[in-house]
C-alpha positions in Angstrom: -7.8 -4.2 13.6 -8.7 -0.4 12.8 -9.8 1.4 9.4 -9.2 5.1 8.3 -10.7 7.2 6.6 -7.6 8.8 6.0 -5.5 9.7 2.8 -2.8 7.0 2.5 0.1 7.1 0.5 2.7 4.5 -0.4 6.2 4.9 -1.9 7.7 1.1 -3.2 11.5 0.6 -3.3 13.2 -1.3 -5.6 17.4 -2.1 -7.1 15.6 0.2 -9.8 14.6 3.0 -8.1 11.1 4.0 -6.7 7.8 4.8 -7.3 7.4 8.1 -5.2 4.9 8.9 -3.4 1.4 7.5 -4.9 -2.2 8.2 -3.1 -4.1 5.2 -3.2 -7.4 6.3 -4.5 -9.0 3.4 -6.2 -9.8 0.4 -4.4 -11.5 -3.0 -5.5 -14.5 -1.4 -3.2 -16.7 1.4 -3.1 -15.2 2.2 0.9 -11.1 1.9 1.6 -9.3 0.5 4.7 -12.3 -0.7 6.5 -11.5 -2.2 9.8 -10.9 -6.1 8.9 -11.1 -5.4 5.3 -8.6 -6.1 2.7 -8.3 -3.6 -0.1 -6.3 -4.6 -3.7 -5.0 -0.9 -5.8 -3.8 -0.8 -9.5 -0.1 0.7 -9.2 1.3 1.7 -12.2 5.1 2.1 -12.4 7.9 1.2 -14.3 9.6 -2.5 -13.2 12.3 -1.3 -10.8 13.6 -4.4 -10.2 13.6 -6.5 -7.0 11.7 -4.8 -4.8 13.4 -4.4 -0.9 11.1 -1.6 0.8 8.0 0.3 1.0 6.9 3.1 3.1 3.6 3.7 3.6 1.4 6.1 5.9 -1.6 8.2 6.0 -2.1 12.3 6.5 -3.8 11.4 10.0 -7.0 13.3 8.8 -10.1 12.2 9.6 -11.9 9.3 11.6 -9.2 6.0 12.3 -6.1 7.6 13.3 -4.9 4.5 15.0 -5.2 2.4 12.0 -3.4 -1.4 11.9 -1.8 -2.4 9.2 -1.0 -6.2 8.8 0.6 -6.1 5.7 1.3 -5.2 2.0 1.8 -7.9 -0.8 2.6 -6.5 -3.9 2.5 -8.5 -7.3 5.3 -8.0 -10.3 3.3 -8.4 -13.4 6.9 -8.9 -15.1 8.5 -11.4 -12.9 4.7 -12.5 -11.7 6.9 -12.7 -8.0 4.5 -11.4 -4.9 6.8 -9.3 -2.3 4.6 -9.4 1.2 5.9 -6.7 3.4 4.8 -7.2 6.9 3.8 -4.3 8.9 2.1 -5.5 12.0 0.8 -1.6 12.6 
C-alpha cells in the first residue's frame, strides 16, 4: 500500500449522467491518501441514478507516484445503496 501526496480527482458515472471531474480536497483527516489509510470526501452531485463507473487518478505531482488504490465505496444518500468499485491499483 502507497499514499500520495498528489492531487486526485474522481469523475462517478451513473444511467443519469456524471459528476465530472471533482478534486477531492476535504478529507475526514487533516493529511489525505496516507499509505494504509482510509480517507471518506463529501461529494455533492445531483442523484444520477445507478451508478456503473468511476474513473479516478491523480496529476502525478509530488511524493507517491506509485500509489495503490484498493477501492472506492460510494454511498447514495437517496437510495442509501453503497456501490464499492474495486481498483486493486
Amino acid at each position: 500500500n502507497a499514499g500520495t501526496e498528489a492531487e486526485v480527482c474522481l469523475c462517478v458515472y451513473g444511467e443519469r449522467g456524471d459528476t465530472g471531474a471533482r478534486q477531492l480536497l476535504r478529507s475526514h483527516k487533516p493529511k489525505r491518501f496516507l499509505k494504509g489509510e482510509t480517507d471518506i470526501f463529501a461529494v455533492e452531485a445531483v442523484h444520477l441514478g445507478q451508478l456503473y463507473k468511476i474513473v479516478i487518478g491523480h496529476n502525478g505531482l509530488g511524493s507517491g507516484n506509485g500509489w495503490f488504490l484498493d477501492k472506492v465505496v460510494i454511498k447514495d444518500p437517496v437510495t442509501d445503496l453503497d456501490y464499492t468499485f474495486l481498483c486493486h491499483r
